[in-house]
N, C-alpha and C positions, 0 to 999 in steps of 0.2 A: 878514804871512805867513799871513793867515787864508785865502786861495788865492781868488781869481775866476779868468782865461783868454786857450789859444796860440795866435800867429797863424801861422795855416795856408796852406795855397797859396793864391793867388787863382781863388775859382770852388770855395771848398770852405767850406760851410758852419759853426762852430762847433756849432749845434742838433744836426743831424745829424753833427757830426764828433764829439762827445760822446757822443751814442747808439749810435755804433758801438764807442764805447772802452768803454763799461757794458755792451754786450753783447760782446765781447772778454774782459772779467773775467770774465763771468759763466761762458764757456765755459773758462777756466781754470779757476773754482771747481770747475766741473763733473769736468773731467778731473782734477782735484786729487782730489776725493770717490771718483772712481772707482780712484783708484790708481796713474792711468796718467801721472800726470805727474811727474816726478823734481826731485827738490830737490836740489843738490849741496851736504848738508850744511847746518848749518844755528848760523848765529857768533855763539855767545851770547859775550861780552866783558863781564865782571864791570868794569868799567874805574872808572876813578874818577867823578865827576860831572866830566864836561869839563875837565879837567887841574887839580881842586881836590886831587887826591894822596888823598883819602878813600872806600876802597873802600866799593863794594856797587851794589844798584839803589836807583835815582829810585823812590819811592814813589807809588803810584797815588791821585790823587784823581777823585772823581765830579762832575768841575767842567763843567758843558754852556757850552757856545758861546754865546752875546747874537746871535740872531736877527732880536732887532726885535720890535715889538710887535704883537701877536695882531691888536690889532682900532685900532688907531689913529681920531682924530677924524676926520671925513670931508673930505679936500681938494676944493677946485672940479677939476670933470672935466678933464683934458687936453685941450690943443687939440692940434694938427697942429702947431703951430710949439715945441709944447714938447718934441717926438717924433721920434726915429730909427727908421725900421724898414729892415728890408731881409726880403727872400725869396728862401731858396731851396726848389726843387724837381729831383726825378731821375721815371725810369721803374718802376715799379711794377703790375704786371700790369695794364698797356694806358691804367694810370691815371698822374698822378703824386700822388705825396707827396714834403713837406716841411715848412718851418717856416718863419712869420716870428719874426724877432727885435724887439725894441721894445724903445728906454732913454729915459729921462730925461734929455733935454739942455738943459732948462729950468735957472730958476735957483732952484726951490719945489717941495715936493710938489704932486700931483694928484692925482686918483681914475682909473682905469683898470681900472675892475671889471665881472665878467656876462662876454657874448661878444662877439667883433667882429662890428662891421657890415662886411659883406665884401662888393663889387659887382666890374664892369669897367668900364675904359672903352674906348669905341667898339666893345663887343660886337655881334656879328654873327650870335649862337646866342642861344637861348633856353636859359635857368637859371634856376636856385634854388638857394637855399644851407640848409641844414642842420647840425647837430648833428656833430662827430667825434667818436666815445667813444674809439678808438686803442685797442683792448684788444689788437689783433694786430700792427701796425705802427707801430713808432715809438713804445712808451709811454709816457709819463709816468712815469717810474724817479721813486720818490721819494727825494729829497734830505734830510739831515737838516740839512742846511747851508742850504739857500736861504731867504728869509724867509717865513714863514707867510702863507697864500691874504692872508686879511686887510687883510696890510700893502697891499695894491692898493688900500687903501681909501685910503691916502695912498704912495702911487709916490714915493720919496724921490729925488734928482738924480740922475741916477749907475745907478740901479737898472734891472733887466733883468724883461726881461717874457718869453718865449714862446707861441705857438699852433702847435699841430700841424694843418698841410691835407690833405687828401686832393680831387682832383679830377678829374673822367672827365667823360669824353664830351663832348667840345667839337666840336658838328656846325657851324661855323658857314658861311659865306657858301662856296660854292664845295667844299664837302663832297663825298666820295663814300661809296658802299658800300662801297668796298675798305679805306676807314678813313682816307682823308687828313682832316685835319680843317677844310682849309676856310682860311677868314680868319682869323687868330686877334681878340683885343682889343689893344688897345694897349697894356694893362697892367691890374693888379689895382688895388683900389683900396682902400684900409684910410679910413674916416668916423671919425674922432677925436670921440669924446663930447661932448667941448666947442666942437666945430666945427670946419671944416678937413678939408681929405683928403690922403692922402698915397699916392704914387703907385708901384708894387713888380713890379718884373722878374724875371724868374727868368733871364735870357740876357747875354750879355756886354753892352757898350755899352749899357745900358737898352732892350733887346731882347726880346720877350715872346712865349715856343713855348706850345704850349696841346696836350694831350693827345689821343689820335685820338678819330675819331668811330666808335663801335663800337654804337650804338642808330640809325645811318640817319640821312640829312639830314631834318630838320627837327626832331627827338628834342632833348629838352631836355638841357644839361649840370647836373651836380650841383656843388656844390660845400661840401663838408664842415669845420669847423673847432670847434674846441675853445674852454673858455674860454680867457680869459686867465688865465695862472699865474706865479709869481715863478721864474724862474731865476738862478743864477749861472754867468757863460760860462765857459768855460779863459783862463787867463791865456799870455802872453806865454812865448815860452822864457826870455827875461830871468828870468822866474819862478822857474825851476828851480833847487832847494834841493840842494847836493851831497852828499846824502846816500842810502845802502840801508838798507833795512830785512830785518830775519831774526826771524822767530819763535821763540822756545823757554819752557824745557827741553824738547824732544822726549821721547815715553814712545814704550816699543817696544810700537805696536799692529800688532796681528795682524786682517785680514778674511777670514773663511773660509780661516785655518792660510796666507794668505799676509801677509808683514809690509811695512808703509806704507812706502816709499820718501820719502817727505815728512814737515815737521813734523808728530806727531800727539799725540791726548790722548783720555783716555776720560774724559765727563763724564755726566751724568743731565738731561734734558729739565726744565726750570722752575729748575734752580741756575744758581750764577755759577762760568764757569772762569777758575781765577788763570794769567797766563803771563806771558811776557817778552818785550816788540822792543826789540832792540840797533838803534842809529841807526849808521852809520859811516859818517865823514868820507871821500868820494872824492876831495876836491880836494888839491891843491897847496898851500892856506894853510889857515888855523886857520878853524873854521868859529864862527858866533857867533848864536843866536837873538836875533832883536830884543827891541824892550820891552814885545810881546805877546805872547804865546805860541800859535804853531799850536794850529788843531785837527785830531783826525783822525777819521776813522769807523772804525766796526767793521759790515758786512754780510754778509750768507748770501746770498749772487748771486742777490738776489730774491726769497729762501724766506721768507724775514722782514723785516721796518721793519728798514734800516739806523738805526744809532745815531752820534752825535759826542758830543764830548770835548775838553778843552783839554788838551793835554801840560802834563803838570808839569816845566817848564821852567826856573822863576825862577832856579832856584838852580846853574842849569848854567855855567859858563865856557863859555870857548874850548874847542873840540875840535882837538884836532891833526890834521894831516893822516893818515889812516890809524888813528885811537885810533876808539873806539868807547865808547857807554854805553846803559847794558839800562837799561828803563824796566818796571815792574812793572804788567802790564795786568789789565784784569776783561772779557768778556764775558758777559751773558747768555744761555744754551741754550734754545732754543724748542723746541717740541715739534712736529718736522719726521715725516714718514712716511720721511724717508730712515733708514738703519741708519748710513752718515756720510756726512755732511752736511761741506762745505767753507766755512770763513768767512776774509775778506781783512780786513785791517787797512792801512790809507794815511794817509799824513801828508799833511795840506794837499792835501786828492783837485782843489782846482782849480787848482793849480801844474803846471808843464809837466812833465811823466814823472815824475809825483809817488811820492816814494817808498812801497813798499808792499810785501807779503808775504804770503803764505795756510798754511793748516794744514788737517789734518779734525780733526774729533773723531766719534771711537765712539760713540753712542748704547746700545750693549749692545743691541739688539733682535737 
């Protein structure tokens, strides 16, 4: 239940279906902060621990998540036959961007570290490939969940890789001024470290569109990419844990003499705020955390290094259907220029419509 990723329609990237769901939040966090977003209410449930009949809240500990290890021994490189990748790409002012995905379908770690070697084949334009930093499109949201850069030093089986693309101007064979772009290549081509190539479409049937030509035929194509970073994808709707989540105790704040329609709290920049998410059972049967306990995050939709956390869980039963139990949270308050500032809490953020909730808190400025 510790959450990796849904499958989605075909022809719809995870990379990019994820980035749209962290910026989704983030524009809630946003309208959360401002006021403008409405909480109906908010179901604090003193309940028992999952039907043990003993009232109160689950007590908070400062337990982090097992990541994996910072800097592991070094594996031999990855070859191509140890590797999945896939690519997607969409339109992006006249350019495209996307992401390739890459796992470990080997039966050993490997090394998979630095940047890709990135070419085409049966190119028909002249290019060069380049650096993406992604500061504007597509960023690199950090994860508090995925495993540490490091761990790439040994790619364990199973494990996810990402690179963010960005690529324009593909003038190739048969190009015009008007910006058709000509021939494209036959596909992209990812050079596996340890030898091997593997071959990446961004079109149905293994089909390969290439972006217009907007520097003139004969004009070199750029092609930009990031290093490689650990990701972990969305999982499966199978994934989906039946439970919501609600923030409290709510305090009645006020922002310039009008009062927050949403959970809220006044806290001070560098202290810790104590609060409560009640979990509550949607399904039909008893709900039952396994023999490891989720983690969840706590972030400021961006403002600040998201944080995780293992639910203190052990001690929970069965939840009834419709029962609910408050678990007793901490976040840390950063010292934001906002006056409030909106922070989300989610259970298992890579389970499929993973439960979650937000609040502001007043900074008093």
């Amino acid at each position: 239940m510790s959450g990796h990723a849904p499958a989605l329609p075909l022809g719809v990237d995870p990379l990019i279906a994820e980035a749209k769901e962290r910026a989704r939040r983030r524009r809630l966090l946003a309208l959360a902060a401002a006021g403008i977003l409405v909480v109906a209410g908010v179901a604090i449930a003193l309940a028992g621990f999952g039907g043990s009949g003993s009232p109160g809240t689950v007590p908070w500990l400062p337990t982090r998540p097992n990541i994996g290890p910072a800097n592991p021994p070094l594996a031999p490189a990855c070859t191509a036959s140890q590797l999945k990748a896939s690519l997607f790409m969409q339109g992006a002012s006249m350019s495209l961007v996307g992401g390739i995905t890459i796992a470990n379908r080997g039966a050993g770690p490997c090394a998979l570290v630095g940047r890709p070697r990135l070419s085409f084949a049966g190119a028909t334009s002249k290019w060069r490939e380049t650096t993406y930093h992604a500061q504007n499109v597509l960023p690199l949201q950090y994860d508090p969940l995925a495993p540490p850069a490091g761990s790439l030093r040994a790619l364990a089986p199973g494990e996810h890789v990402q690179v963010l693309v960005w690529w324009s101007n593909w003038c190739g064979r048969g190009s015009t001024k008007s910006g058709d772009s000509g021939r494209p290549a036959r596909a992209m081509v990812l050079s596996a470290p340890g030898g091997g190539r593997l071959l990446l479409h961004n079109g149905p049937r293994r089909s390969f569109f290439a972006p217009v030509c907007n520097g003139g035929p004969g004009s070199a194509s750029v092609l930009e990419a990031t290093h490689f970073a650990p990701y972990v994808p969305q999982e499966p709707p199978s994934s989906h844990i039946p439970l919501t989540a609600a923030i409290g105790p709510s305090q009645a704040v006020k922002i310039k003499g009008t009062k927050l329609t949403q959970p809220s709290f006044v806290a001070r920049p560098g202290f810790w705020l104590s609060f409560t998410v009640s979990l509550t059972n949607t399904s039909g049967q008893p709900y039952r955390f396994g023999h490891t306990c989720p983690a969840y995050t706590e972030d400021w939709g961006g403002l600040a290094r998201a944080q995780a956390y293992v639910l203190n869980c052990h001690a929970i039963g069965p939840i009834a259907p419709g029962q609910s139990v408050s678990f007793a949270m901490r976040i840390h308050v950063p010292k934001l220029k906002l006056r409030a500032p909106a922070f989300g809490w989610t259970l298992a953020p890579h389970t499929y419509n993973a439960p979650n909730a937000m609040a502001v808190v007043d900074l008093g400025r």
